[in-house]
N, C-alpha and C positions, 0 to 999 in steps of 0.2 A: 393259363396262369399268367398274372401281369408279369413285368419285370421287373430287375431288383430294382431301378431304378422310378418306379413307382412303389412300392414296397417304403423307398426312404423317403417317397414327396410325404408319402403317409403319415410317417413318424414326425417329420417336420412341424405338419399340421397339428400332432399330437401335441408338440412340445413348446410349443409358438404360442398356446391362448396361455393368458395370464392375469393376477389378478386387477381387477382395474379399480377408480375412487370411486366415492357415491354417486352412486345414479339413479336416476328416476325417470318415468314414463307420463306424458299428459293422452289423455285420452276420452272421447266423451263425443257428445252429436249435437248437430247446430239445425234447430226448428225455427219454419217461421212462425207467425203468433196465432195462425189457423192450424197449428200443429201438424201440417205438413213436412216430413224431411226437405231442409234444406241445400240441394241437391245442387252439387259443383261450388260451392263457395268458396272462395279464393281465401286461406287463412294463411297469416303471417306470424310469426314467432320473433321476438328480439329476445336477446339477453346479453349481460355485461360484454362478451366476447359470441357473441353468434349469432348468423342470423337463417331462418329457414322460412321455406312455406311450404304448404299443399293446400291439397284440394278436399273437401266433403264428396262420399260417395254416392253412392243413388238412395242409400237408407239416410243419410245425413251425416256419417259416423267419420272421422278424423281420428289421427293418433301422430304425437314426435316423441320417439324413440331415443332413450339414451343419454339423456340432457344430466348435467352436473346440477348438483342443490343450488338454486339460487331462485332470486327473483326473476320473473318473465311479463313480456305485454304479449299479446294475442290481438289479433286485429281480424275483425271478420270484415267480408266484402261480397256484396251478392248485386247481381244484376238488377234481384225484387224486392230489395231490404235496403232499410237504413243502416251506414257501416254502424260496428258497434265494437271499442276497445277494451280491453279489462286487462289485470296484474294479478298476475297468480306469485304464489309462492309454490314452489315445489320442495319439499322436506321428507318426500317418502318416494319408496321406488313406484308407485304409479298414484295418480291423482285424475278424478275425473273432473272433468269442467262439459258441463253441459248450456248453451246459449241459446236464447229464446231472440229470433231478429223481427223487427216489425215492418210489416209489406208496406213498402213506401215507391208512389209511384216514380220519385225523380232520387239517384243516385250518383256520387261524384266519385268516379272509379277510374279516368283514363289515369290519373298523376299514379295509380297503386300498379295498374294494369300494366303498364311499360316498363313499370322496373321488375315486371316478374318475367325471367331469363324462358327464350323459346324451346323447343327440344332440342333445334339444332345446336344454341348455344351450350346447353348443357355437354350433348355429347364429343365435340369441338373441346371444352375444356377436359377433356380427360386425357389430352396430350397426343392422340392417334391423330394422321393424318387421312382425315374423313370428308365427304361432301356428303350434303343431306338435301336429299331432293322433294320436296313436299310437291305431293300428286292432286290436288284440290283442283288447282284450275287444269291441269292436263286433262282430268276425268271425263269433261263435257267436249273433249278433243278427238277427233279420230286418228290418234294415234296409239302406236304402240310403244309396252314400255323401254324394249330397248331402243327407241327411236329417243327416250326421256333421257335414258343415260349417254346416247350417243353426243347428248348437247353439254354433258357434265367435263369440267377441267379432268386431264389424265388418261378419260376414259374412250377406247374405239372400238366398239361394239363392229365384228370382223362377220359378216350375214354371207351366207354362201347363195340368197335368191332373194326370193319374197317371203310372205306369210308362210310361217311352216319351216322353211330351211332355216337349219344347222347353222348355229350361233357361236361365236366364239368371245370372252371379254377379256381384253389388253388391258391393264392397269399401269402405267407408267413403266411401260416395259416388258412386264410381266405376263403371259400371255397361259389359253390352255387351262385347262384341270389347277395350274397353279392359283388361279383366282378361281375360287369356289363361292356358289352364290346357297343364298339361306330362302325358305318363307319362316317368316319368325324364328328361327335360331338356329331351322330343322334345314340338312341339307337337300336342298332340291331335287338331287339325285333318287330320292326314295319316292319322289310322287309322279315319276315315269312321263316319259318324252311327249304326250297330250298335255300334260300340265306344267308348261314350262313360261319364260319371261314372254315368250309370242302369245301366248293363247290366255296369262290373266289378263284379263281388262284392267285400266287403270283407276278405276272406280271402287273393287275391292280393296284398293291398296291405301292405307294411309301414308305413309313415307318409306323412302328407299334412302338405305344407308350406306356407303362406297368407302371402304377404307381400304386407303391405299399402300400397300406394303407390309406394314407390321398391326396384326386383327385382335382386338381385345379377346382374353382370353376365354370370355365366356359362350365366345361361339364353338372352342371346343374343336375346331377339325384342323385338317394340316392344308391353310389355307397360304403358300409362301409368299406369294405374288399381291394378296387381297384379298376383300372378300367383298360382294353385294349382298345385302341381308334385308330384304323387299319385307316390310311390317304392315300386313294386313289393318283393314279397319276392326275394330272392335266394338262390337253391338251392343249396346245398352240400355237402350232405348227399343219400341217397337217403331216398326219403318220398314218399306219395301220399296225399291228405286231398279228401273231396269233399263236400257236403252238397246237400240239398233243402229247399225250402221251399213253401209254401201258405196263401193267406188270402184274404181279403174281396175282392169283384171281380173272380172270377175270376183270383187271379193267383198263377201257380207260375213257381217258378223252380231250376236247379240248375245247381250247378258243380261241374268237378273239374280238380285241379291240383296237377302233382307234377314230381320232376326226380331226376337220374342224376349222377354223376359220380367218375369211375376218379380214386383218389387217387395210382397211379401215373402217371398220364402227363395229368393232368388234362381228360382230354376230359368234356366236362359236356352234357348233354342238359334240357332244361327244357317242359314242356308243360302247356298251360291251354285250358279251354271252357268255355263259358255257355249256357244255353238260359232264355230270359225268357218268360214268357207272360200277357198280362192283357187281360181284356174291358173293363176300367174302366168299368163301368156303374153309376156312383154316381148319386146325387139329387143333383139340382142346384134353384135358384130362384132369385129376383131380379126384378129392372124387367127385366133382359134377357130370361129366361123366358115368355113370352107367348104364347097363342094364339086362334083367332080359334075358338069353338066352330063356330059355321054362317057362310054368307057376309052379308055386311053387318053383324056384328053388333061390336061394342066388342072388343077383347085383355082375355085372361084371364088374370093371373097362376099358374100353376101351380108345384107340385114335380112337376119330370120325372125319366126316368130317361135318362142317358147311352145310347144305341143304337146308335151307329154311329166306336167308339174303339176295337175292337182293334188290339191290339201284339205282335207273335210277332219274336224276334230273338235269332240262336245267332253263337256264335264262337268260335273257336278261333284259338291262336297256339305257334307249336312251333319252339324257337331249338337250336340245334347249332353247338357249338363248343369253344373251353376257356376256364377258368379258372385264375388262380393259375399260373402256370408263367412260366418264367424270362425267357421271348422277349414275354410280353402277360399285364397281370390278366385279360383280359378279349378274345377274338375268339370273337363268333357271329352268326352269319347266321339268322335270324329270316324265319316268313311268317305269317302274320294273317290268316284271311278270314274273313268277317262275313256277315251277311245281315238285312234286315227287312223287313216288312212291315207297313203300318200303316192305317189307317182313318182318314178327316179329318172330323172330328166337327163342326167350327165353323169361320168364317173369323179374322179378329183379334180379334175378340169375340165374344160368346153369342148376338148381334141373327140372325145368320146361320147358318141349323144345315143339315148335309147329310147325307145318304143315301146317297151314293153312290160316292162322291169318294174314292180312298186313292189310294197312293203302296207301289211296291217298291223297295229299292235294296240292290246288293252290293258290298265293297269288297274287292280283295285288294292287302296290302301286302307287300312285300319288302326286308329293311333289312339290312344289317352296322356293328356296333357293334364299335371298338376301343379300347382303354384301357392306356397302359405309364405306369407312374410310372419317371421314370429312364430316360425312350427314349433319350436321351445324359444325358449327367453334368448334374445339376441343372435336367432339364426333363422335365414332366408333358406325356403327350401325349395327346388322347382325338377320336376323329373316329365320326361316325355318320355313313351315306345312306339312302336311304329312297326308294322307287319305289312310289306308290300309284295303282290306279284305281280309281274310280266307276261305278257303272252306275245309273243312279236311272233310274223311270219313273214319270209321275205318271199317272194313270187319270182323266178326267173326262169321258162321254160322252150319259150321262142326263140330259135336264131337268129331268124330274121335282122340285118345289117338295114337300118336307118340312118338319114342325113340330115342334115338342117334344114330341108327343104319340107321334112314332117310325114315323109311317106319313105318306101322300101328304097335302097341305095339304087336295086335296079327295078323299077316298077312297071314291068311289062310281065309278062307273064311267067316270068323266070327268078324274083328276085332275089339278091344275096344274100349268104346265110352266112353266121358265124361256124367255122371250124369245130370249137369246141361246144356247139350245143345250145347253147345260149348267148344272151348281151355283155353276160360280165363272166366270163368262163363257163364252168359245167352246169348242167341245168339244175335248178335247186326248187326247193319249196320245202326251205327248214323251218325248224319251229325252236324257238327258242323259249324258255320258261326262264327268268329270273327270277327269284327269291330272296327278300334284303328284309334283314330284321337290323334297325334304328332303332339304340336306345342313350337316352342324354340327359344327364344327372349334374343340379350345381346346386351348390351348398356356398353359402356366405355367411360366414361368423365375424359380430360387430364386436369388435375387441370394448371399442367406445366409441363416442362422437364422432374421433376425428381417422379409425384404424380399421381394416376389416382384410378377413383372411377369407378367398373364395377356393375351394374346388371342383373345378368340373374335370366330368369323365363322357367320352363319347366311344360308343364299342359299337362296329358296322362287322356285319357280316352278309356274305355273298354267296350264293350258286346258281350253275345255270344247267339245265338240261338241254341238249339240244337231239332232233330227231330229223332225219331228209329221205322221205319215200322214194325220192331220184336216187340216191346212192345205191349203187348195188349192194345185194342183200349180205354178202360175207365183209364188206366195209361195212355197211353200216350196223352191222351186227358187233363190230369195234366200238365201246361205248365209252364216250369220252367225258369229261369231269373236271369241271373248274371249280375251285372251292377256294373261298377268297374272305380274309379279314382281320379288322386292324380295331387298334385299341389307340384311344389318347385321351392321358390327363393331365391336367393343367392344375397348377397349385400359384397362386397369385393373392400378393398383399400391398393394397390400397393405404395412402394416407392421405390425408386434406390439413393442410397447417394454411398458417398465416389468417385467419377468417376468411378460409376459403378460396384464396388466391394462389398458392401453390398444392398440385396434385400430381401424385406421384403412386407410380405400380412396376412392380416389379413380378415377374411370371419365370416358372421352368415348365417344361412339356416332355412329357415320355410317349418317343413313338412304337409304334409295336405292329408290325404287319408279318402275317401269315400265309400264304398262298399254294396250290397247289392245283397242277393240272394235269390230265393225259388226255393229250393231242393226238389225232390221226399222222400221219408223216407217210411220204411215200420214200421208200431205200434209195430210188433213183428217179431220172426221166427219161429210163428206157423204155420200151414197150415188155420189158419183163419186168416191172418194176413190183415191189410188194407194197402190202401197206401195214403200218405195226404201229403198236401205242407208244408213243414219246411221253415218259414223265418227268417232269419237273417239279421241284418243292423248294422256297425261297423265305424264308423270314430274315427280319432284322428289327434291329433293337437299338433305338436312337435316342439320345437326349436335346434338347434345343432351350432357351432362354431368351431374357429379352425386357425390356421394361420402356416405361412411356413416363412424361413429364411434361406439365406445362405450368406457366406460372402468369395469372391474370394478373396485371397491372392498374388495369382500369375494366370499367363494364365492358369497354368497347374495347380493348386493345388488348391482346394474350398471344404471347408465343408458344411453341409445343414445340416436341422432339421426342422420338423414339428409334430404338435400334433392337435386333433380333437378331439367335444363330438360328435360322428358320430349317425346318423339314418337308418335304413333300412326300407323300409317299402315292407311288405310282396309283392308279385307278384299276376297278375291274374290267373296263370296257377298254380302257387303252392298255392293258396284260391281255383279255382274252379275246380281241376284236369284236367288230360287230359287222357279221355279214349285210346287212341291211344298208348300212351308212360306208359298206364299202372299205371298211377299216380293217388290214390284218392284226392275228395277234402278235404280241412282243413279248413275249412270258420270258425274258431275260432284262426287262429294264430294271435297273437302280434305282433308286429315291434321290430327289431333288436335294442340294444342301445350298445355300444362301444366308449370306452376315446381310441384314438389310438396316439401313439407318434413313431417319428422316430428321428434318430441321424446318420448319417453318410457323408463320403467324397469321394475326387474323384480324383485322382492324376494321370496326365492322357499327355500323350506325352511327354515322359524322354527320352529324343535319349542321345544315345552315338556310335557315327558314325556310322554306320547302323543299330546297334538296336532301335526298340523304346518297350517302356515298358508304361503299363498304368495300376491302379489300383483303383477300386472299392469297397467300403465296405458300411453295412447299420445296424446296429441294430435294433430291434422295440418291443413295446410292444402291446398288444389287451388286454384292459378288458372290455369282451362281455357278457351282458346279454340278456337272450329271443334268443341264435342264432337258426335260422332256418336250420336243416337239414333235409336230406330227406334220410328213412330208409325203406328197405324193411318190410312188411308185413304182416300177414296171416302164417297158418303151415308150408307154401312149400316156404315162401319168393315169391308170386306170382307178387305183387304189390308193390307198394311205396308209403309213406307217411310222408309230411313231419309235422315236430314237432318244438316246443319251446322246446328247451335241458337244460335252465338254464343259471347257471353264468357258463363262461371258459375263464380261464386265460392263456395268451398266451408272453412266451416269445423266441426272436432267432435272426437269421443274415444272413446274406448273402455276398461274398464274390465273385469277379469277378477279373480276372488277363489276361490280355492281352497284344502281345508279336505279331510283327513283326520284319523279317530280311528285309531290304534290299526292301520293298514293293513286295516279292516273300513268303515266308515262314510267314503265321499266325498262331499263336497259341489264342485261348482262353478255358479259365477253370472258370469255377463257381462251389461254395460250399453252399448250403443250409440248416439250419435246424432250427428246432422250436418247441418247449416245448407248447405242449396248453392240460392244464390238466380240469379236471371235480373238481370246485368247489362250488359244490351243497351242501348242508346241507340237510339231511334227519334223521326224526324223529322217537321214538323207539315206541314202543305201547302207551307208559304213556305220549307221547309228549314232551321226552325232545330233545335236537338236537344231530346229532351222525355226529362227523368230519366226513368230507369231504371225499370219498375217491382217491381227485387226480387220478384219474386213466388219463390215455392219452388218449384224443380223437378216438374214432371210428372210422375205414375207412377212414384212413387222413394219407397218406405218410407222416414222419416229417424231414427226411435226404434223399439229392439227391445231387447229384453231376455228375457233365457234362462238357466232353472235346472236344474238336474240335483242330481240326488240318488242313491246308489249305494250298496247296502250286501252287502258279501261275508259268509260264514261256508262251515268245511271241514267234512266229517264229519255232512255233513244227511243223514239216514236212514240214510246207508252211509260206514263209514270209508273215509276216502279219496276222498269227493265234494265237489264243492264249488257252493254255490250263493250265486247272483249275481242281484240282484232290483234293480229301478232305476223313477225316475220321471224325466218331463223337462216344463217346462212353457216353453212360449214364448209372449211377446207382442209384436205389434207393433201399434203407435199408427195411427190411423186417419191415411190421405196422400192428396191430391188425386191423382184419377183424371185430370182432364186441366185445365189452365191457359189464361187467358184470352186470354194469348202467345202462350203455345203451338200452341195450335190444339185445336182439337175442339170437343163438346160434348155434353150428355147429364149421366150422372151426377158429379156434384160432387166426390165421396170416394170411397175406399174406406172402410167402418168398421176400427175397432181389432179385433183377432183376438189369441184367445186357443186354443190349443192345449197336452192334456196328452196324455201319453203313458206306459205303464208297460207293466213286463214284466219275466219273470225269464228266466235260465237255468241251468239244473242240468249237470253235467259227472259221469258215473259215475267210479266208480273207475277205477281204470290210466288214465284222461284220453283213453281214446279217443273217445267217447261226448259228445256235447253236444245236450240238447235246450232249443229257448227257446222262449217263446211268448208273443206283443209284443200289446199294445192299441193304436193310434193315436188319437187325436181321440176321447177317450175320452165327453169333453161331446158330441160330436157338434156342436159349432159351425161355420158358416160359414166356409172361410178360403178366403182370396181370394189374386190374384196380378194380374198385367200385365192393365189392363185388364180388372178385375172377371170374370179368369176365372176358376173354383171348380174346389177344389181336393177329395179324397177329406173323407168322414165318416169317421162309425166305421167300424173297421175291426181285424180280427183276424188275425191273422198267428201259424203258428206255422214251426221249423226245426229241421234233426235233421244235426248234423254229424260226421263222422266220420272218423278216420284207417285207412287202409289198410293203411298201412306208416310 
């Protein structure tokens, strides 16, 4: 049952539509004069006080919604036609206009073309503090996409290896489950750890959307921190494009990815597969690095080679349905199944290194996506489901004690075992089953032109079974039960005034989480010790708010701001652990709470004859109570666990400056940093409170800065080629590894890391053809991550992409 507090978003919604003045609908389809649909035409609308555009679909068909009675001009614009203008009158609620354009080979379209605003611009004006990352040219890159985001202002993608390892994304602070990542709207989470930001290629993906702090409401989850919401390409066309790649570390990789669809009757077919491969056997060193040459004798720091880190992981997903047609934009039913395999190289940190120890797991999902703009008269209706299982198994059976050396600790005929059985405690070979049913519903009613009331709801639910033939039979005959799931809906209302220059939303969100488990527990750790089920049962019932504002000035110049009382609500995997990744559970964490406010602008396409200059900036503040992190563990740092850390106040900025010559010569630069200090109050013996000691966050890079550099030229060796050569250098400032608060101990810092990278790609002629071939870590420096674990060297990478059709 919701809460009362969605119970009254309900009635709001009820009581909120009202009656509005005359209105009318234009509607109709644009042919060329061979009576072909005129497919993608760029249409413009003016009238007294508005102005709009779109686009023609793949039947030809156009529609503007909503317009007050008056006079209008219509401006058609086609790549294969003559422009052609006309004046309608509108006097009734829908009118059709139908336009016949004549195929003409020479068209005067740049002066129409550039005043029509990008996607980025669009989304930038809705007042969120967002970067929008267009993946076009990365696609024929050998890289990956979190290596895309690692170069975005704000963001420090936190990699615990190479290919394959465990990802974490920092947003301006923010770190953890609290920045929650989407594909298309759908949280990540549902399409299982094969198919995650390491394993899509950047090819499938049309843009990657980064908001930082406070998340438009339509994504629907309790995302506190941010959110990335990676938007696939969308097929509309028939086309098949696949490519391969190969480099340092053993690691290859290929995809291919293509889709179908009948422009008569719009039935559309779409399919995608990956296949990843890496041994990640890079050199590592450090204090953590160590081995003992003979027995008794002092630890020897060494450069080792990585030994026991392979990653092999394939997927495929193949939707069927339609597009574009009259009854739905959008019905397909979609399946997804994945697979990996992995090798477990170290425990939380380097102190602990294994041999033997991996993890399989498979996931198959099943979803339907529907979308109707105008499901009834002035409402948007869009509804996903989604049925995913898990199969994970972790392997840990040998005792056998390994070194950094990549063989037995004693490797003569004797060598050392673990005490307890195994590499990471008792020996196991559990199976875990997950079960997540995703469903996600948004409604948007158009009051009128300039008003509209959304609802969305997103309801997750969770279980896991778990089964270990190792356990002896009277434990594991003890059956345990995590049963997990939350409810959140958004009720949010849009307005656009001024002709479109001020925008303004305002959102509430009801949280609602459920949970319940029974754990194994042992009474003691004596050698009489029992074992008994521990149960636990935890809901809570939250409200949050929050709204966004920006007000364009000019095309090029818009300030924004937005503030939130945000929620988080704990995870399944960070309540119920995951033996695999070495994580215990926390089946007593709280939900995150955060006032988050942001303030910044965007000044953006300042040409002076062939320069264009753009500039970016963002302030923000976080004050976070109950944040969840996740901290290593135990004497040796074996495991992870995450915690409630208190109150941490969080202030900083961000800065983005971008620079093209000429559409030949890019430059961009971003600067990040952020103050998030420890203000906890703790008490003396006698209980009185003792300040605060502000110390900076724990394992939280707070300054990074990232340059790129890009320069294009057409017609290199062969007319009609085009080659693209690029560098990127990143730095981030040295940040305490662990705090005296916090908990731990060992080493102090991470140092400062500096990373360049460079590579070109060449494109034959006719554009089928794309060869690139990347350097990483080109210094070969040190770079570090969560807990001083190291990340690849040099490294050479090259990729060969290609179109089929």
């Amino acid at each position: 049952m919701f809460p009362n507090q969605t119970l009254s978003i309900y009635l709001f919604l009820f009581f909120s539509i009202s009656a509005i003045a005359q209105q009318g609908d234009f509607y109709g389809k644009v042919k060329f004069n061979t009576k072909e649909p005129a497919v993608a035409t760029y249409i413009m609308l003016k009238g007294k006080s508005i102005e709009k555009e779109t686009s023609a679909n793949v039947n030809g068909a156009f529609n503007f919604k909503n317009l007050p009675f008056g006079t209008y001009t219509l401006a058609f614009y086609s790549l294969d036609a003559k422009p052609k203008t006309i004046t309608v009158l509108l006097d009734s609620k829908s009118k059709e206009v139908n336009i016949v354009l004549e195929i003409s080979e020479f068209q005067e379209l740049d002066e129409v073309l550039v005043r029509s605003k990008t996607v980025q611009q669009k989304i930038e004006e809705k007042g969120f503090a967002v970067n929008v990352i267009e993946t076009k040219a990365a696609a024929i890159q050998s890289i990956q996409v979190n290596e895309l985001l690692d170069q975005s202002a704000g963001v420090r993608v936190r990699q615990s290896g190479g290919l394959g390892s465990h990802a974490h994304y920092n947003l301006n602070g923010m770190t953890g489950n609290s920045v929650k990542v989407f594909i298309d709207g759908v949280p990540i989470r549902n399409f299982g750890p094969s198919f995650s930001l390491n394993s899509i290629p950047p090819s499938l993906i049309k843009r990657i959307e980064v908001y930082k702090g406070v998340v438009p409401p339509h994504l629907s989850d309790d995302a506190m921190g941010g959110a990335i919401n990676i938007v696939l390409n969308s097929i509309t066309k028939n086309e098949l494009k696949a490519s391969i790649s190969a480099g340092s570390f053993g690691t290859y990789r290929a995809d291919i990815n293509g889709g179908y669809r009948n422009n008569k009757n719009g039935f559309t077919a779409r399919g995608s597969a990956f296949v990843n491969y890496a041994d990640n056997n890079y050199k590592v060193s450090g204090d953590q690095v160590a081995v003992a040459l003979s027995a008794g004798t002092p630890d020897v720091y060494i450069e080792a080679e990585r030994f026991h880190d392979r990653y092999r992981s394939q997927g495929g997903k193949a939707e069927f349905g339609y597009t574009n047609v009259a009854w739905a934009d959008k019905l397909l039913a979609s399946v997804l199944l994945s697979n990996m395999d992995q090798q477990i190289q170290t425990g939380a940190t380097m102190e602990i290194v294994y041999g033997n120890r991996f993890t399989e797991q498979r996931t198959n999902m099943y979803s339907l996506d529907y979308a109707k703009k105008d499901f009834i008269k002035n409402l948007d209706f869009s509804a996903f489901a989604s049925f995913s299982k898990l199969h994970r198994k972790t392997i840990d059976t040998i005792a056998t004690q390994y070194s950094w050396l990549g063989h037995p600790t004693s490797y003569y005929n004797d060598p050392d075992v673990w005490a307890s059985g195994a590499e990471a405690g008792d020996p196991t070979l559990q199976k875990d089953i997950d079960q997540t049913i995703n469903t996600r519903t948004n409604l948007a009613y158009h009051l009128n032109e300039n008003n509209t009331i959304q609802l969305n709801h997103l309801l997750n639910t969770f279980t896991r079974d778990s089964d270990d033939p190792m356990l002896p039979a009277v434990e594991n005959a003890l059956k345990e039960e995590r049963e997990y799931s939350k409810s959140i809906l958004a009720l949010s209302f849009e307005n656009v005034a001024f002709k479109d220059k001020l925008r303004t939303s305002i959102f509430a969100k009801s949280y609602y989480i459920d949970r319940t488990s029974k754990l194994r527990t042992r009474t003691s750790n004596t050698s009489t010790a029992t074992i008994v089920i521990e149960e636990n049962n935890i809901s809570s019932n939250d409200l949050g708010y929050g709204g966004s504002i920006s007000y364009t000035f000019s095309p090029k110049f818009t300030v924004f701001g937005s503030a939130e009382k945000a929620i988080r609500l704990p995870e399944a995997n960070e309540v119920f652990g995951n033996v695999a990744a070495n994580v215990n559970a926390s089946v007593n964490l709280k939900p995150e709470h955060s006032n988050n406010y942001n303030l910044g602008f965007s000044y953006d396409n300042i040409a002076y004859k062939k320069h264009t200059f753009g500039v970016t900036s963002n302030v923000f503040i976080r004050d976070t109570e109950d944040l969840i992190m996740q901290f290593p563990t135990g004497s040796n740092e074996e495991f992870f666990e995450n915690s409630n850390i208190g109150k941490i106040y969080t202030e900083g900025f961000d800065f983005t400056l971008n620079y093209n010559y000429n559409e030949k010569i890019y430059f961009s630069g971003n600067t990040s940093f952020f103050n998030a200090r420890d203000y906890n109050v703790t008490y003396d013996v006698d209980g009185n409170p003792i300040t605060p000691s502000y110390e900076r966050l724990a394992n939280t890079p707070y300054f990074t800065m990232n340059y790129n550099l890009k320069f294009d030229t057409s017609d290199f060796i062969q007319k009609g080629s085009k080659l693209s050569s690029y560098t990127n250098l990143l730095y981030v400032h040295e940040f305490f590894r662990h705090g005296s608060t916090l908990g731990g101990a060992g080493k102090t810092t991470i140092p400062s890391q500096t990373s360049f990278d460079a590579g070109f790609a060449y494109t034959f002629p006719k554009k089928k053809i794309t060869l690139s071939f990347d350097v990483k870590n080109i210094l070969n420096n040190q770079i570090f991550d969560n807990y001083a674990l190291q990340k690849p060297g040099r490294g050479f990478y090259s990729k060969l992409s290609f179109t089929i059709l």
